[in-house]
C-alpha positions as CSV (number, residue, x, y, z in Angstrom):
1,X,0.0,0.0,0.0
2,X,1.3,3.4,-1.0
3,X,1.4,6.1,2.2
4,X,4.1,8.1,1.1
5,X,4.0,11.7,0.2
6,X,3.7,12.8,-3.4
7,X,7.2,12.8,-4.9
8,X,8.0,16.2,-6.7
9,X,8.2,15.9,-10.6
10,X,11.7,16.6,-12.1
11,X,9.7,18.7,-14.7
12,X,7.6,21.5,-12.8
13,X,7.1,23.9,-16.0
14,X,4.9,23.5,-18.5
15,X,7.3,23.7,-21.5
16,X,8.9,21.1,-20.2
17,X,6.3,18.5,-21.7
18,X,6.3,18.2,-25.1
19,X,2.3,19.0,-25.3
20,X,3.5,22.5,-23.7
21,X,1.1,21.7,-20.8
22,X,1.3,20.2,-17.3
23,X,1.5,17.0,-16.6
24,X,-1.1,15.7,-13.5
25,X,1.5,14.9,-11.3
26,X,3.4,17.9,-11.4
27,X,3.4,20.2,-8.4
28,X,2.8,23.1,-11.0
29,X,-1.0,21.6,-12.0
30,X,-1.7,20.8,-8.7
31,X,-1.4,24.8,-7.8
32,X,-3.3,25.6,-10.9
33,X,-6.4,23.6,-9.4
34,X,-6.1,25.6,-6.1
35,X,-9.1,28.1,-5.8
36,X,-8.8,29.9,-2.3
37,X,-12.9,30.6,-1.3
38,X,-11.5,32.7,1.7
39,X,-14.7,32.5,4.1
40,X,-17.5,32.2,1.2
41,X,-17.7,28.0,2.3
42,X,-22.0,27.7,2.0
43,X,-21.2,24.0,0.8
44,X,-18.6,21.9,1.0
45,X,-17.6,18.4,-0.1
46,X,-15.4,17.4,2.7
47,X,-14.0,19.2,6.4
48,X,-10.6,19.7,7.1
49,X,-8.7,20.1,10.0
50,X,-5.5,21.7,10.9
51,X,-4.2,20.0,14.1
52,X,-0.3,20.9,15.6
53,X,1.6,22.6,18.9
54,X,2.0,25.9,18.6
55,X,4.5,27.9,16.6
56,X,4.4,25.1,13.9
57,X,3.2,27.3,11.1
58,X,-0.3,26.0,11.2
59,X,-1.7,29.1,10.5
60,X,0.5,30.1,7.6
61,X,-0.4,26.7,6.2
62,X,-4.4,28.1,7.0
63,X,-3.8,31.1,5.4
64,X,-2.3,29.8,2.8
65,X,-5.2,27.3,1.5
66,X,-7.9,29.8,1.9
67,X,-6.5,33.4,0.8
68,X,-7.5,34.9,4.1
69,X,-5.3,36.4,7.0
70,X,-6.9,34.2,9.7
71,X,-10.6,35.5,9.8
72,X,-11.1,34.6,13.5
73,X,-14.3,33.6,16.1
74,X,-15.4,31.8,19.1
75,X,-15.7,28.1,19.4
76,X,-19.9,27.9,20.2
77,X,-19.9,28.5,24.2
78,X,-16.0,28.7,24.3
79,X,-13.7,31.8,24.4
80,X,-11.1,29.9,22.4
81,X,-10.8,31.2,19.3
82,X,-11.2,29.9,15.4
83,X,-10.7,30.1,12.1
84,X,-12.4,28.9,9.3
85,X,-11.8,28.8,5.7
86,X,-12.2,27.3,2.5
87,X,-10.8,26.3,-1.1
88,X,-11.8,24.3,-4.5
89,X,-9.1,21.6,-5.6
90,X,-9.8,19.2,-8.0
91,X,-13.7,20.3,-8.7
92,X,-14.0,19.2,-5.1
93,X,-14.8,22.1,-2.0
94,X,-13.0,21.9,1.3
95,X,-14.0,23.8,4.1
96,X,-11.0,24.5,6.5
97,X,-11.0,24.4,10.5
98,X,-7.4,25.4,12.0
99,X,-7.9,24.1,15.5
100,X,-6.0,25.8,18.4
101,X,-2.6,25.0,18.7
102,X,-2.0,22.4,21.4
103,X,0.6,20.0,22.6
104,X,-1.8,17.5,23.2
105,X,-5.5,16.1,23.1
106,X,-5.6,15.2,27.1
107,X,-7.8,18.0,27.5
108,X,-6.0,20.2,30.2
109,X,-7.0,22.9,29.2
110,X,-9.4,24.7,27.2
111,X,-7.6,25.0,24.2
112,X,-6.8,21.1,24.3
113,X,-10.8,20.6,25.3
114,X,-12.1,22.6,21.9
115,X,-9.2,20.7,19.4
116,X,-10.3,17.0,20.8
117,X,-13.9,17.3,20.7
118,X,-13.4,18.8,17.2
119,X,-11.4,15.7,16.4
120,X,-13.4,13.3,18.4
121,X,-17.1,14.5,17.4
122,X,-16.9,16.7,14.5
123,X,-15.6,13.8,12.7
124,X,-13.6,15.7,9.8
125,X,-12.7,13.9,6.6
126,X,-9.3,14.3,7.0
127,X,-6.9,16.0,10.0
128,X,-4.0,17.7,8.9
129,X,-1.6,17.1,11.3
130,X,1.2,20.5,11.2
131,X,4.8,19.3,12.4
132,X,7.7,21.5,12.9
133,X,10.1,19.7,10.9
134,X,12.9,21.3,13.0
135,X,11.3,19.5,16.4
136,X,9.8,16.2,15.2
137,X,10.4,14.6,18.4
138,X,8.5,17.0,20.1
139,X,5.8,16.9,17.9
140,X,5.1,13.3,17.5
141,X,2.8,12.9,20.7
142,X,-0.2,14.9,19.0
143,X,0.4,13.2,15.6
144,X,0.6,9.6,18.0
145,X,-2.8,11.0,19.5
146,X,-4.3,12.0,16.6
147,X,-3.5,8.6,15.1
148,X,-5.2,7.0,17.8
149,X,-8.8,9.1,16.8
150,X,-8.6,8.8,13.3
151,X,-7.3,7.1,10.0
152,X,-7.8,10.0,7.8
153,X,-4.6,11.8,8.6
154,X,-1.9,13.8,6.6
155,X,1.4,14.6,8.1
156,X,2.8,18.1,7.3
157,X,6.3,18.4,7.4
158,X,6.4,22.1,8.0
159,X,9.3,24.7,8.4
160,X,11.2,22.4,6.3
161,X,13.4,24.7,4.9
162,X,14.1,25.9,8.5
163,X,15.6,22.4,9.3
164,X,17.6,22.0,6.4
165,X,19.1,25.6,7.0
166,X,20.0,23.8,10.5
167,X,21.4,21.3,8.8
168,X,18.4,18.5,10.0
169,X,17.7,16.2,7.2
170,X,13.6,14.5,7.4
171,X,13.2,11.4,5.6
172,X,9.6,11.8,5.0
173,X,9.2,8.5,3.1
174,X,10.5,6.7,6.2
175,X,8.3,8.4,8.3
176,X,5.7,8.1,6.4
177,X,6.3,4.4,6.0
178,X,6.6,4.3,9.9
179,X,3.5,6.0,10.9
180,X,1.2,5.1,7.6
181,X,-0.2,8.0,6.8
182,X,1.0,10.4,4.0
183,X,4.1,12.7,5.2
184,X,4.4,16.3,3.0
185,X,7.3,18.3,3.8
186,X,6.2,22.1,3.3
187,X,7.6,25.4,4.2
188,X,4.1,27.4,3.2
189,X,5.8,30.6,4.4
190,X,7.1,30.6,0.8
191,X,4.8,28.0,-0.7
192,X,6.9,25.2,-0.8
193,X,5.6,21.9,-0.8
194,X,1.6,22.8,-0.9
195,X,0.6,21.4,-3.9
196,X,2.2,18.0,-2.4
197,X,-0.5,18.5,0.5
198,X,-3.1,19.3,-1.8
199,X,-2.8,16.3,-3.5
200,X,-2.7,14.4,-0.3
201,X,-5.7,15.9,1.1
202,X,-7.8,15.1,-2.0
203,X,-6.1,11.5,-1.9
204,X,-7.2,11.1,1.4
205,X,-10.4,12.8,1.6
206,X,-11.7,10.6,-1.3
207,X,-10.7,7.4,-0.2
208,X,-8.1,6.9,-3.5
209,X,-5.4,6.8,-0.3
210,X,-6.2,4.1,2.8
211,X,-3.8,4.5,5.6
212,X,-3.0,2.1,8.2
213,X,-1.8,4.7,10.7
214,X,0.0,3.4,13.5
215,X,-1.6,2.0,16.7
216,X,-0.8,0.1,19.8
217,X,-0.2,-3.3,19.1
218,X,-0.5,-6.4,21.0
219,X,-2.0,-5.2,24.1
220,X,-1.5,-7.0,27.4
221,X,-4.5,-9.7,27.5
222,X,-5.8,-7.8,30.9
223,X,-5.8,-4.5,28.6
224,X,-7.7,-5.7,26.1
225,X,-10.3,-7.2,28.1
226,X,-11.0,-4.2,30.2
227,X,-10.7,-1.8,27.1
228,X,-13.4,-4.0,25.2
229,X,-15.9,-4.3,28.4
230,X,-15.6,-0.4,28.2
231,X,-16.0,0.6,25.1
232,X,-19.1,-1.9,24.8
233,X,-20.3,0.2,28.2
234,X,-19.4,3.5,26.5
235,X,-21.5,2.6,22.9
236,X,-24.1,1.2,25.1
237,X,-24.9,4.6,27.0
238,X,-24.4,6.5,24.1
239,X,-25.3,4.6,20.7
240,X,-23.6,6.5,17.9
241,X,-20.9,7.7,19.9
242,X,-17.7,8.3,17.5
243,X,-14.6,7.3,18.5
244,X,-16.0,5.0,21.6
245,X,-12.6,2.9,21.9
246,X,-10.7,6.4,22.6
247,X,-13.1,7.2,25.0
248,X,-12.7,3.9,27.0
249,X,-8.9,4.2,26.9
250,X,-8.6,7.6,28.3
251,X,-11.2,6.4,31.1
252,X,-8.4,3.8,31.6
253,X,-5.9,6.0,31.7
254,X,-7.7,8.0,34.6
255,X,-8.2,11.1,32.5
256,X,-11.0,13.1,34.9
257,X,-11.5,15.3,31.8
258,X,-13.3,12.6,29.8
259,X,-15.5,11.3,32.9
260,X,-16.7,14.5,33.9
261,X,-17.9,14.9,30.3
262,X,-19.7,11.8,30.5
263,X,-21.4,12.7,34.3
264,X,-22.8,16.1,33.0
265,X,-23.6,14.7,29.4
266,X,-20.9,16.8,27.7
267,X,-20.2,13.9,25.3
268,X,-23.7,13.3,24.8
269,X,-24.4,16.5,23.4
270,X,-21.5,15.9,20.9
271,X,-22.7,13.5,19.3
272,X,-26.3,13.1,17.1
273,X,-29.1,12.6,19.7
274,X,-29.2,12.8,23.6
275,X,-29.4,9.3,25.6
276,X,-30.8,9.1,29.0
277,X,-28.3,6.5,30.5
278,X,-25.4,9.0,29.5
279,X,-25.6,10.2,33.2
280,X,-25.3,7.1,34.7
281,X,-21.9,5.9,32.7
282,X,-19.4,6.3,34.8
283,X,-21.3,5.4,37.7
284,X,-21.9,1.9,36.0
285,X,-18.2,1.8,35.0
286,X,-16.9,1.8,38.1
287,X,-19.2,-1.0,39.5
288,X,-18.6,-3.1,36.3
């Protein structure tokens, strides 16, 4: 199965093909196709995401896609902020959600709150996770998180020309090999490598791409077990719950954040359709 990222044609101008026009797989065609909608989104074929810590250049990569200067708001009921945008790419529309920048989805805080229930319940069709190429270690524990949510995931490589300048070389075919999803080095600041994540996004987004993103294997028989009684105790208080399994592990984990949203009904309402056993959950978890 193919996850890596879009290798960059040898011939990017036109002239270069004999026909005197771009070839599909050239990085030059794949800009051509870009149509930045700023904020005029009234329909849209698929939701995208923009997930990453701060200072990773997720908002250049934002601005970038959509032709706006980060046209800000409030998260419904939230004081975080948002942005939302839009763009046309392959005669398909994309609506654009940069999520607050955060270091991870553990919900500490209300910035980490907003981006995992975004992730968890809004269900986007694909999550474009922003990496500063010059601190991948540091960034890898909200792509591994991410992972965890959702298949549908694209690996930015951004501030690439940053690490190179540093002298830091990425192999993103290895670690795209190693985390199987598609990895795109960028540097948006100048433009650099977007039409790579365009084609990614669409790949993605339509299904033509099918990632095997990398998960915990093998768990510990007494793991599994507990993990499985919960998640069938999780999609049995609230049926059409998204994501269920992630719920049960951070339960497991102890994360307070998670069962507090299940006692007042927080995750209820995130999802399609109220239940009246969502109260009672946790209560019934921890007799179980």
């Amino acid at each position: 199965m193919h996850t890596e990222a879009s290798a960059v044609h040898p011939s990017a101008h036109p002239s270069a093909h004999p026909s005197g026009a771009a070839c599909g797989s050239c990085p030059i065609y794949h800009a051509a196709n870009l149509k930045k909608l700023g904020i005029n989104v009234d329909h849209w074929d698929y939701v995208v995401a923009l997930a990453g810590n701060p200072n990773t250049g997720k908002s250049t990569v934002f601005n970038r896609l959509t032709g706006l200067r980060q046209h800000t708001g409030n998260w419904p009921g939230k004081t975080v902020s948002r942005a939302e945008g839009g763009f046309e790419y392959g005669g398909k529309s994309y609506k654009l959600v940069d999520l607050p920048g955060t270091y991870s989805l553990l919900s500490t805080s209300l910035d980490e709150e907003v981006a995992r229930d975004f992730l968890l319940f809004g269900q986007p069709d694909v999550v474009v996770v922003v990496v500063d190429a010059t601190r991948v270690e540091r960034n890898l524990n909200l792509a591994l998180q991410v992972l965890e949510i959702t298949d549908r995931v694209v690996v930015c490589l951004n501030l690439i020309d940053e690490a190179r300048r540093h002298g830091l070389q990425v192999d993103e075919r290895q670690f795209s090999r190693d985390l199987g999803v598609p990895a795109v080095p960028t540097a948006a600041r100048s433009g650099t490598g977007l039409p790579d994540l365009l084609q990614a996004i669409s790949d993605v987004a339509s299904g033509k791409l099918v990632t095997k993103p990398h998960r915990l294997q093998n768990e510990p028989p007494a793991l599994k077990q507990a993990l499985t009684r919960l998640t069938q105790a999780v999609e049995a208080a609230l049926p059409g719950l998204p994501n269920a399994r992630w719920v049960a592990m951070r339960l497991l984990e102890g994360d307070e954040h998670i069962a507090e949203a299940l006692r007042n009904g927080e995750l209820g309402d995130l999802r399609r359709g109220a239940h009246p056993e969502q109260s009672n959950l946790v209560l019934q978890l921890k007799s179980a």
